[in-house]
N, C-alpha and C positions, 0 to 999 in steps of 0.2 A: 777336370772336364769329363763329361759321360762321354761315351765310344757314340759312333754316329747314328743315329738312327734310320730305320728305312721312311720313315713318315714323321711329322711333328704336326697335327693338331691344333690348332688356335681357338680355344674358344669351346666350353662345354657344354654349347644348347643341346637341342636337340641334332644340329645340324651336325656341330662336331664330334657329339659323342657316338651320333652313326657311322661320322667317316671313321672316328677310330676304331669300332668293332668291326666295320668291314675289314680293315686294313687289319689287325690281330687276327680276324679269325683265317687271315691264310700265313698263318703261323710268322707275321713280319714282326719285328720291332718298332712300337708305335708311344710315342709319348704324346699324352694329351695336356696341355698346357691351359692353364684357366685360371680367371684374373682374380676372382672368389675364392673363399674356405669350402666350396661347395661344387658341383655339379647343378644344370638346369635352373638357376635362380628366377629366371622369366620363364619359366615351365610352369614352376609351382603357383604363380600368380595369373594362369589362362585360365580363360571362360569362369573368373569368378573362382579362380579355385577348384574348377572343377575338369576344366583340361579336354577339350574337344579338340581333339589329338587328329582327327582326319574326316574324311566325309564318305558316304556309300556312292557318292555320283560318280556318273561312266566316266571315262577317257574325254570324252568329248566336252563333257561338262564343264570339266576340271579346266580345261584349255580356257572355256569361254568366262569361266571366272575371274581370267586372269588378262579380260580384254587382248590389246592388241600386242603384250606380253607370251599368250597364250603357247603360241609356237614352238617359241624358245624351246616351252618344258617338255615339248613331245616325248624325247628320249626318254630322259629321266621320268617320268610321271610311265612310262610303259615297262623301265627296267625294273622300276621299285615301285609298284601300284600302293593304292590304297589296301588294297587286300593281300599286298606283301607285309605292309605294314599293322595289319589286324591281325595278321597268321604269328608274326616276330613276336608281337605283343602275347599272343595266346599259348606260342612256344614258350615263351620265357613265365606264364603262369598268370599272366592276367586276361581275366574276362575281361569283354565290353557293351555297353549297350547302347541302341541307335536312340533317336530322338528325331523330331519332326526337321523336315528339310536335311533328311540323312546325315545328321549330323550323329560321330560317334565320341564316347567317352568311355572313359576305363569303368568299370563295373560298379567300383568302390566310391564311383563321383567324387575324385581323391587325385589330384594333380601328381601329387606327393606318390601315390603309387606308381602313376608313369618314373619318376623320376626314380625310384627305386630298383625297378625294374632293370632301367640303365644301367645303376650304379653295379647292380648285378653282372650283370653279362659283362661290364667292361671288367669289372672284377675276376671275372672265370677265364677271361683270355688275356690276362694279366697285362694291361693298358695301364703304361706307367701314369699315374695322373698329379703334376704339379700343380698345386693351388699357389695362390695367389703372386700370379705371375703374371705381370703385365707388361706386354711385347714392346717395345721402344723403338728397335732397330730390325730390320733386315734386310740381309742383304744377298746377292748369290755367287759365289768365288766358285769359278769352275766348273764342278757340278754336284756342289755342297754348299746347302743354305747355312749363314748363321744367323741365329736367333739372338739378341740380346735385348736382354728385359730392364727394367728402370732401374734394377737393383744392379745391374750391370753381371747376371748370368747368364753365362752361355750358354747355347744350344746348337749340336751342327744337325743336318737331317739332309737327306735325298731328296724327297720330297715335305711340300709341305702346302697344308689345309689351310686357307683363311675363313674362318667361320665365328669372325666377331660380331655378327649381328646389325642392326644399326644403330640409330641414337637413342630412342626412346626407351622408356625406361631406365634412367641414366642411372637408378641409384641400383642396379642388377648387372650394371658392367657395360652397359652396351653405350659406350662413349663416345664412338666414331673412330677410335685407335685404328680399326682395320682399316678403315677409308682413307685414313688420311700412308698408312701403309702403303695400301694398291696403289693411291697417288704417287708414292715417292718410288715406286717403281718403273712410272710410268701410264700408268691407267688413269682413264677418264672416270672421271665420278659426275656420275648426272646430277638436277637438280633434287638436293632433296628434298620431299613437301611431305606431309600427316598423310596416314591412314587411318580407317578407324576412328575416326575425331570428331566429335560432338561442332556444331556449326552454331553460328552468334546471326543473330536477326535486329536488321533496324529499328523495327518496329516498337515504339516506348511500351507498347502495351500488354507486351508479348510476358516481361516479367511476371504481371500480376495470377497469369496462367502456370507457374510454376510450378512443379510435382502433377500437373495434369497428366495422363497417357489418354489416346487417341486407340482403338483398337480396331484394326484390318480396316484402314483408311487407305481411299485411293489416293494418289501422291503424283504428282507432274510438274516439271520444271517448264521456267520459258527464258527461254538465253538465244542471243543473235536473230532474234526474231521466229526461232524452231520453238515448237510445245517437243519436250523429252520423256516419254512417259519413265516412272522408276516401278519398282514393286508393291505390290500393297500390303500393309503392314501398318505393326504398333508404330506411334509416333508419342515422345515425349517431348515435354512444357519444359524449359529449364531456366533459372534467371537469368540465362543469357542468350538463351534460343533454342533451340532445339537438337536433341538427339533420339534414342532408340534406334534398334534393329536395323532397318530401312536407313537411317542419316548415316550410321556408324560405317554400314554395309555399302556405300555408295560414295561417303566420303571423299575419298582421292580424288573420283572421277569427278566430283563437281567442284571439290578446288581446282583441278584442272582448267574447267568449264568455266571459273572466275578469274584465273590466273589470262585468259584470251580474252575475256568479253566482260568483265566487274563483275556487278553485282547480278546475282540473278533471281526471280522470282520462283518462289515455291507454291505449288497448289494444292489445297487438301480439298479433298473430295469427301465429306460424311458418308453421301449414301452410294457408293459406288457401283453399285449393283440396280440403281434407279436410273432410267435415261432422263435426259430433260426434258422431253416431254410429257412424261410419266410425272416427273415432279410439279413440274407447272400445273397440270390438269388435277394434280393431289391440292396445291396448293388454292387455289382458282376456287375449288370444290369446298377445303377445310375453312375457306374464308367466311367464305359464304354462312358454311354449318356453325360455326364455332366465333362468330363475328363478336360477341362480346368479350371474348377470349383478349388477355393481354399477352402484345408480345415475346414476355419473355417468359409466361407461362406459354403461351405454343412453341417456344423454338427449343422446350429443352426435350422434344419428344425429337429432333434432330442433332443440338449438341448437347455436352456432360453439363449439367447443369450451374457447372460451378464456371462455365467456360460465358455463358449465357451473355452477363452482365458487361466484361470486360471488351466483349466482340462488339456489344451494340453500343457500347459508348464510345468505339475507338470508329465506328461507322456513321454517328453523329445523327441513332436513331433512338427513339423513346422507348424504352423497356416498357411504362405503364400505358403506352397507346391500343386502343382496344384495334382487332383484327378491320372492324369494318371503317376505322379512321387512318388505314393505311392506304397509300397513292398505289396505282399502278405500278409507277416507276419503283416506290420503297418497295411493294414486292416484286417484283423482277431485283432490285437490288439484293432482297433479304434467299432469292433462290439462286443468284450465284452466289452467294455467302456460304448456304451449305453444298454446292457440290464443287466450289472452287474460291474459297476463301484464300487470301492471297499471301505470303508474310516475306518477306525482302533478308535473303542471306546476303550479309556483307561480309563471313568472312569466318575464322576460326579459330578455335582456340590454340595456343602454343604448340609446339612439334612435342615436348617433353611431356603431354596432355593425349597424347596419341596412342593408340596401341600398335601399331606398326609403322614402317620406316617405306615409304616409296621413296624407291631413286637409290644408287648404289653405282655400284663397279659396271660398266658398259654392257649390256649384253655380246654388242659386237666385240668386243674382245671377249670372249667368251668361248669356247668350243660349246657345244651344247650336247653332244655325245658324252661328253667327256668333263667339265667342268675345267679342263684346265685353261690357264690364261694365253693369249693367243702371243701376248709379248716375253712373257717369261715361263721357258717352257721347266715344266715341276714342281710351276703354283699352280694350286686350284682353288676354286670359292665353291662355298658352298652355306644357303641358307638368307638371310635378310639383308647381308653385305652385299644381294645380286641385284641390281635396278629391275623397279617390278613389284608391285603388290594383288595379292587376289584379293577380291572378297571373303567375308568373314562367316566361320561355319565351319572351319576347321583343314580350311582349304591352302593357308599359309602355312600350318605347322606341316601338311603333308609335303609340301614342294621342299622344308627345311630336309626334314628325314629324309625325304627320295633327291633332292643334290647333294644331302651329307652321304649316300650312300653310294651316290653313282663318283663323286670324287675320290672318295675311300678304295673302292674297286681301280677305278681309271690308275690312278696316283702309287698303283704296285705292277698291275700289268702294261704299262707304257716304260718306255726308257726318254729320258731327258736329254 
């Protein structure tokens, strides 16, 4: 059996391989333990491979990304900013570059190079790192953890990091081991539901629109009888409903929104930037000018043209009807078509189909200064194992780094 260590590490995302270089670089004995042949296995496969590692947005931002979660991160998000995290990056030799809605990526647009980066520094301040070790047991005798793993090895430590992540992405390690962990400690594990997750729509007709994108469409929910406006943005067709930007980006919050109230209605707006009455009086006017015009030659100068055919047949109007054989009513029908077409989410796709994990280990048990646990003092969590997801934009891998860091710090300067 190894001699005891002062920290032991769970898990090599991003989350745990911050807590372990904080914790080495003030000269501790730190063993990082990971369930892989590898380091970062869900690093290398973000943003497409290409790794939007953090976000240029203020303090204030960051909070609001992360709804009613936001607070929590106050601490941590001010000890380990984003621009701690772009300075470490730029220290250790990697550029980065911004992109639209301050999103940043390492220079290389190279997931693989963040993860290099890691593997570096942990390398230089000589962080023991066991592969493929997966945690089975812990427990706390006194005021020494042991660790034992499936294979039945052991490990003692002072303190120790929970930073297994969550469930998604199961074939990258991230199993639910830690949660089911925290639980046998004692910790509440909230519900867990998708983030990030593409959303299914009733509507039969919605398939034939498949590989469609929507670009900078206004978008509005209607649930419990409130209109929800969301942000405008791409919207993609998919045979099972809808994702892109906007769906992926909002995600959580409207399974939430379904998990209280069913199903709820989604709104696309074409022309967003046209008021209704601007549109009517377009309309009212092009009827008139363009009256021998058929309809589905006028409406594709409002939707993609491929989109045309499938709308108007699931609204049980005649594509070849010329413009001045349309009713009053069919146009007021065909103008909220285009500034509020309707499509019925009922629901989504699998948790394993997700790219992030809301819901985790209690906040309230949580120190939020500190990361460590309020029931077993000289655990800490740190990263997707925390209940709580932000929006997407690089704003989740920041909160991993900045609690893998702030636990790394806390979990050598506290005594237990």
């Amino acid at each position: 059996m190894m001699s005891i260590c002062d920290i032991a590490v769970i898990g090599a995302g991003p989350a745990g391989c911050m807590a372990a270089i904080q914790g080495a670089q003030q000269g501790k004995k730190v063993v990082l333990l990971e369930r892989n042949n590898r380091i970062g296995r869900k690093l290398l496969i973000t943003g497409n491979g290409r790794c939007n590692f953090t976000n240029t947005a203020s303090l204030e931002v960051f909070l609001e990304k992360f709804s009613k979660n936001g607070s929590f991160y106050r601490d941590v998000f001010s000890k380990f900013s984003n621009h701690h995290l772009m300075n470490f990056f730029q220290d250790n030799g990697l550029d980065f570059i911004k992109e639209g809605g301050g999103r940043v990526f390492p220079s290389t647009e190279k997931a693989k190079s963040v993860v290099d980066i890691l593997n570096n520094v942990l390398e230089e301040y000589k962080v023991e790192i066991i592969y493929n070790y997966r945690l089975r047991h812990l427990q706390k005798h006194s005021k020494v953890f042991k660790l034992i793993s499936t294979e039945n090895q052991l490990i003692t430590a002072y303190k120790v990091v929970l930073a297994t992540g969550g469930v998604t992405y199961k074939e990258t390690g991230s199993s639910g081991d830690g949660l089911n962990i925290a639980e046998a400690l004692g910790h509440s594990i909230t519900e867990i539901k998708p983030g990030g997750v593409p959303l299914t729509v009733r509507e039969e007709w919605i398939p034939d629109l498949k590989g469609i994108t929507l670009e900078d469409v206004g978008l509005s929910l209607r649930s419990g009888g409130k209109i929800i406006p969301l942000p405008r943005g791409n919207l993609l067709f998919t045979h099972f409903g809808v994702s892109g930007p906007v769906i992926l980006d909002m995600s959580h919050e409207i399974v939430e929104i379904m998990d209280k109230y069913g199903d709820v209605k989604l709104y696309i707006d074409f022309k967003p930037d046209v008021t209704d009455q601007d549109l009517e009086a377009r309309f009212i006017e092009d009827f008139g000018r363009y009256s021998k015009r058929s309809l589905k030659n006028y409406l594709k100068y409002y939707l993609p043209q491929n989109m045309v055919g499938p709308v108007l047949k699931a609204f049980s109007l005649d594509p070849d009807k010329k413009l001045n054989q349309i009713t009053r009513a069919e146009r007021i029908q065909l103008q909220r078509m285009v500034i509020a077409l309707p499509v019925t989410i009922n629901g989504h796709l699998p948790l394993d189909k997700a790219m992030i994990t809301c819901g985790g280990v209690s906040k309230k048990e949580i120190n939020p200064r500190t990361m460590e646990s309020k029931l077993v003092p000289g655990l800490y969590f740190a990263g997707e194992i925390i209940d709580g997801c932000g929006r997407r934009g690089g704003f989740n891998l920041q909160q991993a780094f900045s609690t893998g860091y702030v636990a790394g710090d806390s979990a050598l300067a506290l005594k237990s």
